[in-house]
DSSP file (Angstrom, degrees, kcal/mol; ACC not computed):
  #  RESIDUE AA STRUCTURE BP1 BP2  ACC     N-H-->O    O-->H-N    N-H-->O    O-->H-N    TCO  KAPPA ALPHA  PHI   PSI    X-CA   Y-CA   Z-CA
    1    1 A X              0   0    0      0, 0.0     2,-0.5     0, 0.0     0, 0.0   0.000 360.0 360.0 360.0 154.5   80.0   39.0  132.3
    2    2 A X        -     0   0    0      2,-0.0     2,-0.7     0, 0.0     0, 0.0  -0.893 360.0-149.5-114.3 126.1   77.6   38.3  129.3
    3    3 A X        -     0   0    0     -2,-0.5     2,-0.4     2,-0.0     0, 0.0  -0.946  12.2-173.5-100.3 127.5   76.9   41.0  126.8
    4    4 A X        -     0   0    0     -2,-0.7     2,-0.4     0, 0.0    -2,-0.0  -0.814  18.4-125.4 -53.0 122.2   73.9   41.3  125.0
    5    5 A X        -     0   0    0     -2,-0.4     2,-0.3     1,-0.0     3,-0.1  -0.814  19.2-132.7 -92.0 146.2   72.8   43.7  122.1
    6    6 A X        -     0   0    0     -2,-0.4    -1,-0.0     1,-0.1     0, 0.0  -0.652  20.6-121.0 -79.6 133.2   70.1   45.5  122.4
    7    7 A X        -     0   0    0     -2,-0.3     4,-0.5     1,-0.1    -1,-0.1   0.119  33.4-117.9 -56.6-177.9   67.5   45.4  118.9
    8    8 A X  S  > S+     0   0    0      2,-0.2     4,-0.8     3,-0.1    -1,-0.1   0.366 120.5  67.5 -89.3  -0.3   67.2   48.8  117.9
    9    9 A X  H  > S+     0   0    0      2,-0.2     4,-2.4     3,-0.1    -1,-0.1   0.838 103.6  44.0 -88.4 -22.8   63.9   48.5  118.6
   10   10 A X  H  > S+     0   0    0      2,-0.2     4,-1.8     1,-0.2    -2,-0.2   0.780 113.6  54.2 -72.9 -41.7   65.0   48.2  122.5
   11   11 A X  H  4 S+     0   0    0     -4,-0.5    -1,-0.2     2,-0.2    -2,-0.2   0.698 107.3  42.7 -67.4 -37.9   67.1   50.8  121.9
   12   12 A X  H >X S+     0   0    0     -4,-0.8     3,-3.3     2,-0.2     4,-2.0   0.978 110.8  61.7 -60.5 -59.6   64.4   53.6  120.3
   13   13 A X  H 3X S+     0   0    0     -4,-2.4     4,-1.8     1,-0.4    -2,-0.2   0.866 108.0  40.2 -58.4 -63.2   62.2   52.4  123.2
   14   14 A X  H 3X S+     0   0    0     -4,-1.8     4,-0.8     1,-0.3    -1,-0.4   0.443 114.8  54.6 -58.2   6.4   65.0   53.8  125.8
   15   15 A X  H <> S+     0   0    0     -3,-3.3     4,-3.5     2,-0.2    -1,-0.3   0.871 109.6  44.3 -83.0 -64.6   65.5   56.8  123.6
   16   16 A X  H  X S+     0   0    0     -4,-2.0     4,-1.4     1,-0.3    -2,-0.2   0.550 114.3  50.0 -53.8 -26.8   61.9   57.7  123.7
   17   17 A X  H  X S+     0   0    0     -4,-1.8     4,-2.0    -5,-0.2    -1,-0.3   0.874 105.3  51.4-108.7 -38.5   61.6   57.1  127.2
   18   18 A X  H  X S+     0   0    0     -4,-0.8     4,-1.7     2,-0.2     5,-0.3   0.997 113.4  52.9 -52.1 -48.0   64.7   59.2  128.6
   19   19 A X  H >X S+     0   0    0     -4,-3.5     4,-1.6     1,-0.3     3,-1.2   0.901 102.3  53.5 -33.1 -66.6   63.3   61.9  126.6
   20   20 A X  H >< S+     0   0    0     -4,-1.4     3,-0.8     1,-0.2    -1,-0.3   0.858 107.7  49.4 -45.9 -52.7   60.2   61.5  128.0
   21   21 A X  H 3< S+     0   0    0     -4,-2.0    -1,-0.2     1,-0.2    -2,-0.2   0.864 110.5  54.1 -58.1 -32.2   61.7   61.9  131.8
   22   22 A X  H << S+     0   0    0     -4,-1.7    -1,-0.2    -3,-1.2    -2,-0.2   0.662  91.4  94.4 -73.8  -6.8   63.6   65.0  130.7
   23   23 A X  S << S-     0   0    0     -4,-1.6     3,-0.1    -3,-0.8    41,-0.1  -0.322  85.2 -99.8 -76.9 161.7   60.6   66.8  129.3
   24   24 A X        -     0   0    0      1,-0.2    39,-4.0    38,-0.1     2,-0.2  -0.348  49.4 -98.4 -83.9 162.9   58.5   69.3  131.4
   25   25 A X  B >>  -A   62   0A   0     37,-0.3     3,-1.2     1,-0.1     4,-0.8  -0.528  20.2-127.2 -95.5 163.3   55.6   67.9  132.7
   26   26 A X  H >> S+     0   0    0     35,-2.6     3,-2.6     1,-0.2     4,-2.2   0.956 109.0  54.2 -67.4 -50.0   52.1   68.4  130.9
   27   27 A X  H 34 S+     0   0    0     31,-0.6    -1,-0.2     1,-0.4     6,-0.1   0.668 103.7  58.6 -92.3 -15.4   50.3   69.7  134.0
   28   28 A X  H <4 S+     0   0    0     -3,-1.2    -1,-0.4     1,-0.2     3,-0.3   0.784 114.9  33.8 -93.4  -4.3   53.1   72.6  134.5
   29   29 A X  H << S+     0   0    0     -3,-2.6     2,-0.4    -4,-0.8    -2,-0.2   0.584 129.7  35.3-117.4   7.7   52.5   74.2  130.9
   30   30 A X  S >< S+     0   0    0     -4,-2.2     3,-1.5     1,-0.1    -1,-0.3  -0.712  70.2 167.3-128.2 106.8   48.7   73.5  130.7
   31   31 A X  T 3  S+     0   0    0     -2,-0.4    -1,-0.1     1,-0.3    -4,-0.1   0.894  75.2  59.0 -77.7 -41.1   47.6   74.0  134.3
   32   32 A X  T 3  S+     0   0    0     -3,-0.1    92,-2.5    91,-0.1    -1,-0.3   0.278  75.9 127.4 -52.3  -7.3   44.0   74.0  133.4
   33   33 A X  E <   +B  123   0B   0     -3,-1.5    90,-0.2    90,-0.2     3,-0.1  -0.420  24.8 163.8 -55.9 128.9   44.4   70.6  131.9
   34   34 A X  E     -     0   0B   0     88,-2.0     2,-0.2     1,-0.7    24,-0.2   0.717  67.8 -18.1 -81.0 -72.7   41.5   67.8  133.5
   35   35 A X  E     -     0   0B   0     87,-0.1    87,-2.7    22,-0.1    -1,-0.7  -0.720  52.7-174.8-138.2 155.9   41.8   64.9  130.9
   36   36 A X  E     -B  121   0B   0     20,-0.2    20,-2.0    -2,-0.2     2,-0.4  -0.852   1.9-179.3-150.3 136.0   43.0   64.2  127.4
   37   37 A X  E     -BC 120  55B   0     83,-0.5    83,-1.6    -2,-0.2     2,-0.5  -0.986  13.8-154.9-139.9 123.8   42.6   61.0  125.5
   38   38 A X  E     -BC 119  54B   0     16,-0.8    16,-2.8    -2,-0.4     2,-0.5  -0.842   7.8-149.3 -91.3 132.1   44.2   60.7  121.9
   39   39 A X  E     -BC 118  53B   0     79,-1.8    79,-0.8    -2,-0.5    14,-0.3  -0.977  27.5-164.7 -94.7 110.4   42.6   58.3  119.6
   40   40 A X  E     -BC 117  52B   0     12,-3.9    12,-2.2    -2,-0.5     2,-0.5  -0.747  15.2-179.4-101.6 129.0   45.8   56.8  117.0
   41   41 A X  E     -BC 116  51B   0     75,-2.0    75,-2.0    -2,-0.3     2,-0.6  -0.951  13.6-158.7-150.7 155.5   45.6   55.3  114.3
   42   42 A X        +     0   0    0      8,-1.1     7,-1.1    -2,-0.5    73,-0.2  -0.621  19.9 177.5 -90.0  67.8   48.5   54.3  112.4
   43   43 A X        -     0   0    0     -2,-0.6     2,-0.3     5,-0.2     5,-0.2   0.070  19.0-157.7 -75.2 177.9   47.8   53.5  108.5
   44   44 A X  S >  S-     0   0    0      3,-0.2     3,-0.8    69,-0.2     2,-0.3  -0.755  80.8 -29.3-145.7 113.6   50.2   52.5  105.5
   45   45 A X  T 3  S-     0   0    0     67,-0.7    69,-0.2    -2,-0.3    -2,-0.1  -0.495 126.6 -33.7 104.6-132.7   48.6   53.4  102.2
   46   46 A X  T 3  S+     0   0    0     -2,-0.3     2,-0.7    -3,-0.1    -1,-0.3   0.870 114.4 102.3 -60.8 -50.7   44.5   53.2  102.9
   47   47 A X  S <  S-     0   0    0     -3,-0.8     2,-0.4     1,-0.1    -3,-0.2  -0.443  70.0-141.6 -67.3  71.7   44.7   50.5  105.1
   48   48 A X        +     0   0    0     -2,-0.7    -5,-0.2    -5,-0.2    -1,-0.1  -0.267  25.9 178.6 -51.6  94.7   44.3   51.4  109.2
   49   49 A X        +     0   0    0     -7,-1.1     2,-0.4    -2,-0.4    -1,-0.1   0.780  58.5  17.6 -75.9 -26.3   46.7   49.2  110.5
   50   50 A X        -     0   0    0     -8,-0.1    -8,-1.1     2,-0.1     2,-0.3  -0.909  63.1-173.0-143.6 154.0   46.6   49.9  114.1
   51   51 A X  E     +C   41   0B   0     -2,-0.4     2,-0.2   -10,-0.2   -10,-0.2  -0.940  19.8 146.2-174.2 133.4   43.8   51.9  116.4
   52   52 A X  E     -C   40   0B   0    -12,-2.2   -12,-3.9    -2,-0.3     2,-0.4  -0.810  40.1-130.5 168.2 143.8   44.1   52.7  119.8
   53   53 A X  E     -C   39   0B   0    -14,-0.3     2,-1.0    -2,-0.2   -14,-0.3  -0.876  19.7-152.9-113.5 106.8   43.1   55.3  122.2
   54   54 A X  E     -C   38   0B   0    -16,-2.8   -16,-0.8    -2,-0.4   -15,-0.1  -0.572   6.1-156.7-106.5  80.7   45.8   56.7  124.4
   55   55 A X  E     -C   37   0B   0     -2,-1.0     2,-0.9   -18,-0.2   -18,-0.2  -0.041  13.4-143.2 -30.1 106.7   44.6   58.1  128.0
   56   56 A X        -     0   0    0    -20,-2.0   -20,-0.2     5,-0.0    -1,-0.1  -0.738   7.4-148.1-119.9 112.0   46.9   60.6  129.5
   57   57 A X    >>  -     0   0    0     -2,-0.9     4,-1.5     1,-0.1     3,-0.6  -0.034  16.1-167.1 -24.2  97.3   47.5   60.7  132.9
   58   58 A X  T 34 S+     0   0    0      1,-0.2   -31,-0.6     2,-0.2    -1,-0.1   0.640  77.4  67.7-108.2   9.3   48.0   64.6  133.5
   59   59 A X  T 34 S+     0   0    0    -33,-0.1    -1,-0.2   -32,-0.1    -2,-0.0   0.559 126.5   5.8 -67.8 -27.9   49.4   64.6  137.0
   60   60 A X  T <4 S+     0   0    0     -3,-0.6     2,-0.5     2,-0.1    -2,-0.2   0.357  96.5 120.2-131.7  -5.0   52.7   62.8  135.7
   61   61 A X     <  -     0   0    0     -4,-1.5   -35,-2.6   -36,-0.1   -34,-0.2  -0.519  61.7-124.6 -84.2 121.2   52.5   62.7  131.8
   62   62 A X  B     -A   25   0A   0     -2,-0.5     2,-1.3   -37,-0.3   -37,-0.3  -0.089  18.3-107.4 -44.0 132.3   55.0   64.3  130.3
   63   63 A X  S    S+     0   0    0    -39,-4.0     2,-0.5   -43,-0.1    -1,-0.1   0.286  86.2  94.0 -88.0  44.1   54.5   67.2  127.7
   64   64 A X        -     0   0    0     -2,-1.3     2,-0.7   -40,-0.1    -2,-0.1  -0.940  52.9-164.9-124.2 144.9   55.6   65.1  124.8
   65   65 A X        +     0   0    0     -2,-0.5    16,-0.6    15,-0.1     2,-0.4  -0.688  17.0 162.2-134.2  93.8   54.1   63.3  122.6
   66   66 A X  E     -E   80   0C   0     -2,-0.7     2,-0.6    14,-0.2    14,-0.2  -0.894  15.0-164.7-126.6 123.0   56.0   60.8  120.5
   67   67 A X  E     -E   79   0C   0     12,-2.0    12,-2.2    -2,-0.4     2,-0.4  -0.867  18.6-139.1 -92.4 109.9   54.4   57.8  118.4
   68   68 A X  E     -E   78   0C   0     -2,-0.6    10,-0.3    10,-0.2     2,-0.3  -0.686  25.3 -87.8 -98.9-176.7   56.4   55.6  117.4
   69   69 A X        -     0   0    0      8,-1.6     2,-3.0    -2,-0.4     5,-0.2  -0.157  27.8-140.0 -36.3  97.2   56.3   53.9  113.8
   70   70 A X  S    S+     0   0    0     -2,-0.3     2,-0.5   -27,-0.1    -1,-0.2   0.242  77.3  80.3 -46.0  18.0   54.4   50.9  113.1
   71   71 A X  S    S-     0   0    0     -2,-3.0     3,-0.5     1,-0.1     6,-0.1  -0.999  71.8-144.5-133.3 125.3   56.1   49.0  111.1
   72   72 A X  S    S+     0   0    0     -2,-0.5    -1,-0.1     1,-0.2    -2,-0.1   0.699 100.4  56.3 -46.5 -48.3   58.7   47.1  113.2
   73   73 A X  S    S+     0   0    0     -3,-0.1    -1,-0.2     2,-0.1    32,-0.1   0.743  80.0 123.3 -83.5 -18.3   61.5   47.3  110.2
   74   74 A X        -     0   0    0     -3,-0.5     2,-0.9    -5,-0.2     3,-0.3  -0.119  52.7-150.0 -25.9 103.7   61.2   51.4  110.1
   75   75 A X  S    S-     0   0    0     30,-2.7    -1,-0.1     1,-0.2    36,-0.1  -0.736  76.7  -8.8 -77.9 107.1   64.6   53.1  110.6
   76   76 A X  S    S+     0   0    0     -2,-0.9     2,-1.4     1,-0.2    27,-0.5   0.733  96.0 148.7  88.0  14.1   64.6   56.9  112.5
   77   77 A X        +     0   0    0     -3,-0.3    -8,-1.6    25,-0.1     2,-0.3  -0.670  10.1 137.4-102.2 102.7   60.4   56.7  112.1
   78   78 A X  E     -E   68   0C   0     -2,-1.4     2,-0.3   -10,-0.3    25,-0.3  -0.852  44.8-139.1-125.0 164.4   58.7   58.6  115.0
   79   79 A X  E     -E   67   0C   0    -12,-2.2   -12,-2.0    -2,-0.3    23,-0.1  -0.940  12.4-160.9-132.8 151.4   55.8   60.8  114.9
   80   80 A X  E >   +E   66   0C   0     -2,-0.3     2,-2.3   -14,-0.2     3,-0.9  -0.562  17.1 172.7-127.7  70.2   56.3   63.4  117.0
   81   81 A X  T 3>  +     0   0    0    -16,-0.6     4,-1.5     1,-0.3     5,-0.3   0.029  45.7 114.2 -81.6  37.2   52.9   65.0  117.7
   82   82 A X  H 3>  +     0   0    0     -2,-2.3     4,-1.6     2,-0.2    -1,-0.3   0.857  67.8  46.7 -70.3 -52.1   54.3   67.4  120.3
   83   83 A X  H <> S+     0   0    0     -3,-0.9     4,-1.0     2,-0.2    -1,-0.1   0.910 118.6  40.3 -43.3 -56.0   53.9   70.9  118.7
   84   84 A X  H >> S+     0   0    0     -4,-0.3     4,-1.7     2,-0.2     3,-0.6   0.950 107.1  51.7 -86.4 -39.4   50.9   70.4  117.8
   85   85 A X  H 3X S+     0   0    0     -4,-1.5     4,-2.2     1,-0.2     5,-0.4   0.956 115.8  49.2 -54.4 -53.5   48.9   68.5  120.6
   86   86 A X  H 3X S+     0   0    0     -4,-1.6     4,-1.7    -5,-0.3    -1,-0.2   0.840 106.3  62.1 -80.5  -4.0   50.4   71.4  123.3
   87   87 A X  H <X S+     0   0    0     -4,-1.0     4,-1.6    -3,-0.6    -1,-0.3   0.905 109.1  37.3 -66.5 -42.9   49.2   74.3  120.7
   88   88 A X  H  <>S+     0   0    0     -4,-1.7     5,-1.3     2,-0.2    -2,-0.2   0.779 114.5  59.2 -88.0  -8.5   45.8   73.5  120.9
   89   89 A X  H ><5S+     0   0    0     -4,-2.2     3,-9.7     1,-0.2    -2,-0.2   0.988 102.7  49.9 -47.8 -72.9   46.1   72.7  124.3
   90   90 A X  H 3<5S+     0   0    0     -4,-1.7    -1,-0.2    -5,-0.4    -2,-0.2   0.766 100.9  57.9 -66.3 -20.8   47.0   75.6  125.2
   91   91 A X  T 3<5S-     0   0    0     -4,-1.6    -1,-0.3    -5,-0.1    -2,-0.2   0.266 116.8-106.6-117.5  47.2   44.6   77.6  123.6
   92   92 A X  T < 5 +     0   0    0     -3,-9.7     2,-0.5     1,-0.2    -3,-0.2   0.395  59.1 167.1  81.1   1.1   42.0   75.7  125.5
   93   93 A X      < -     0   0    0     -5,-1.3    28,-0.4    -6,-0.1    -1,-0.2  -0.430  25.3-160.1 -48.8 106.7   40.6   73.6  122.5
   94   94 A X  S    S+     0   0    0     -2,-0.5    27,-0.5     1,-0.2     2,-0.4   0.492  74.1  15.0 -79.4  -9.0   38.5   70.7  123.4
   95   95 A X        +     0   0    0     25,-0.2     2,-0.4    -7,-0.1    25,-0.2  -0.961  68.7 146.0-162.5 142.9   38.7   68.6  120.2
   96   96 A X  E     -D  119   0B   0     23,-3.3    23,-4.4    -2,-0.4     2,-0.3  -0.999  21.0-160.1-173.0-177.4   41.1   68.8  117.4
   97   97 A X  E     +D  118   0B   0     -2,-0.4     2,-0.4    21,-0.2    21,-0.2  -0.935  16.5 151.7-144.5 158.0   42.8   66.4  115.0
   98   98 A X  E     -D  117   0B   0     19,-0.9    19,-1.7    -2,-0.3     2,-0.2  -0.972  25.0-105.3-166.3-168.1   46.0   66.4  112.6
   99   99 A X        -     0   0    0     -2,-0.4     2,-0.3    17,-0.2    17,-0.2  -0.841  10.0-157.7-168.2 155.0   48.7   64.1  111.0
  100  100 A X        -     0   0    0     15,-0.5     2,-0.3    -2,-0.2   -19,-0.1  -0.942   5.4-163.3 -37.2  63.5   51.7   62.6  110.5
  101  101 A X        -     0   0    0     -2,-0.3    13,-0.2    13,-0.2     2,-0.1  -0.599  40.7-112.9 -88.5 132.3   54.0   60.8  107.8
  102  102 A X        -     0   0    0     11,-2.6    11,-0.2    -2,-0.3   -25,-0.1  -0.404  12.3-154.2 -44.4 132.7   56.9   59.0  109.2
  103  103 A X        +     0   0    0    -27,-0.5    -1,-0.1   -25,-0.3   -26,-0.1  -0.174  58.8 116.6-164.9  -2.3   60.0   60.4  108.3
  104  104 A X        -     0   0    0    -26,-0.1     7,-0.7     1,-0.1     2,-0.3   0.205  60.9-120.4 -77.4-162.4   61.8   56.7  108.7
  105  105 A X  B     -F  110   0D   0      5,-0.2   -30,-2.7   -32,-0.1     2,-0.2  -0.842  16.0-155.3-131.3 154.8   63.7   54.3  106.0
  106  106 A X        -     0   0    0      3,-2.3     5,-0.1    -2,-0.3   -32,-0.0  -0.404  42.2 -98.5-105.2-178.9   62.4   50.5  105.2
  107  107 A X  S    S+     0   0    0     -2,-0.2     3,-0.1     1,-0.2   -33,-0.0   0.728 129.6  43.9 -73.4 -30.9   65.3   47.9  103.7
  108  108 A X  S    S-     0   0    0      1,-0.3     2,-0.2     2,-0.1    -1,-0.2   0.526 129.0 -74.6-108.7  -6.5   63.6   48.9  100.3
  109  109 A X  S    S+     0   0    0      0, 0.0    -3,-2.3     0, 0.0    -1,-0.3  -0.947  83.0   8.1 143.5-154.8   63.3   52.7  100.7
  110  110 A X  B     -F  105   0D   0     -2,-0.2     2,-0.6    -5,-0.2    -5,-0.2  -0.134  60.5-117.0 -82.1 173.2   61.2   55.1  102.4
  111  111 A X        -     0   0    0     -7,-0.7    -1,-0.1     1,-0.2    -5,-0.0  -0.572  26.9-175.5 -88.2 143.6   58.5   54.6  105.1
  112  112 A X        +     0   0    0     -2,-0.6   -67,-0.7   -11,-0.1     2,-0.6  -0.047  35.5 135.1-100.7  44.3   54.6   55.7  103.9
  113  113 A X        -     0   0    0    -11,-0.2   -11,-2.6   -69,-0.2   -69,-0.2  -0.825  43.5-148.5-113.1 123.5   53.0   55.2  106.9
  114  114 A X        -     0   0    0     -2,-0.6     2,-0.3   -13,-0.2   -13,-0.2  -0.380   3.6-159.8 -16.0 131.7   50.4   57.9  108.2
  115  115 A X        +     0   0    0    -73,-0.2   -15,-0.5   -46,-0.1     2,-0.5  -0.904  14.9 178.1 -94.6 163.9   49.8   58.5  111.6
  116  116 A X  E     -B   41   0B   0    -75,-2.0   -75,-2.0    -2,-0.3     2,-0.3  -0.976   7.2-168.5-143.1 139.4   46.3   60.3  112.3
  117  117 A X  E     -BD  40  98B   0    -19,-1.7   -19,-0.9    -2,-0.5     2,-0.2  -0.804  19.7-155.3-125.6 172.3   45.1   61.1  115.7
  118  118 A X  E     -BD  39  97B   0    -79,-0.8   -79,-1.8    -2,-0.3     2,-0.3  -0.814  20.5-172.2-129.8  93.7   41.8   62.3  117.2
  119  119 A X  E     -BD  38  96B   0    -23,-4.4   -23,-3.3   -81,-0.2     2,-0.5  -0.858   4.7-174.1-134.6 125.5   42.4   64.3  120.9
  120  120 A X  E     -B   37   0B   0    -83,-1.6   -83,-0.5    -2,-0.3     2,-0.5  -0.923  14.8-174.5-113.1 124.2   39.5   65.3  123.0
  121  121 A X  E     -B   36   0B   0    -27,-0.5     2,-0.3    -2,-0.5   -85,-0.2  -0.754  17.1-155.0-119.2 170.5   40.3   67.3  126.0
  122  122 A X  E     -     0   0B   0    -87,-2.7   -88,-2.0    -2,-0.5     2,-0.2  -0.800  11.3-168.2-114.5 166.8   38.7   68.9  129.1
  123  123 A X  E     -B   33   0B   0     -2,-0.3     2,-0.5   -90,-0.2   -90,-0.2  -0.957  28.9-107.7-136.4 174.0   39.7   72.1  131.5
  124  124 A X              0   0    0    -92,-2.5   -92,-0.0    -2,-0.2   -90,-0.0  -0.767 360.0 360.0-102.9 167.2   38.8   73.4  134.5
  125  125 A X              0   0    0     -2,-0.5    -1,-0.1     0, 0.0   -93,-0.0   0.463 360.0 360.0-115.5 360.0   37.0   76.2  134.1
């Protein structure tokens, strides 16, 4: 039999994603949910390294909401916008915003990278 290791980056991924299967699902604690689409973007310093608009699915999507870090060499760096995304949800807010600093390690010290979202949702009414 042949072992491989797994990167750590392979290793987050499967973290992040059993989590995600044990979490309650979005549609049973905001029942009123239609649509939500988060717009991310990921900075270091000034600089918006990464932008991208994440559609969630609210028949199966899970109620967690975990980014992780853009920078490939980040150790322990998630954002975990979970708290906050299902607070305004839940009291029915149709646009809101916040952020994130990464909480990881680099080789050289800690990580400074941002993350900053944009979330518009709908309900039914």
């Amino acid at each position: 039999m042949y072992f491989r290791k797994r990167s750590p980056q392979a290793l987050r991924f499967e973290e992040r994603r059993r989590r995600e299967d044990e979490a309650p699902r979005l549609h049973d604690q905001v029942p009123s949910l239609v649509s939500l689409r988060i717009e991310v973007e990921d900075r270091d310093g000034v600089i918006a390294e990464n932008k991208y608009t994440r559609r969630i699915v609210i028949e199966r999507a899970p109620a967690l909401f975990l980014v992780p870090c853009g920078d490939l060499r980040c150790s322990g760096g998630e954002h975990d916008l979970t708290a906050d995304v299902i607070k305004a949800l839940r009291s029915g807010v149709t646009s809101f915003h916040g952020e994130d600093a990464c909480g990881g390690s680099l080789p050289l010290g800690r990580c400074t990278r941002v993350l900053r979202f944009e979330a518009v949702a709908t309900y039914r009414t």
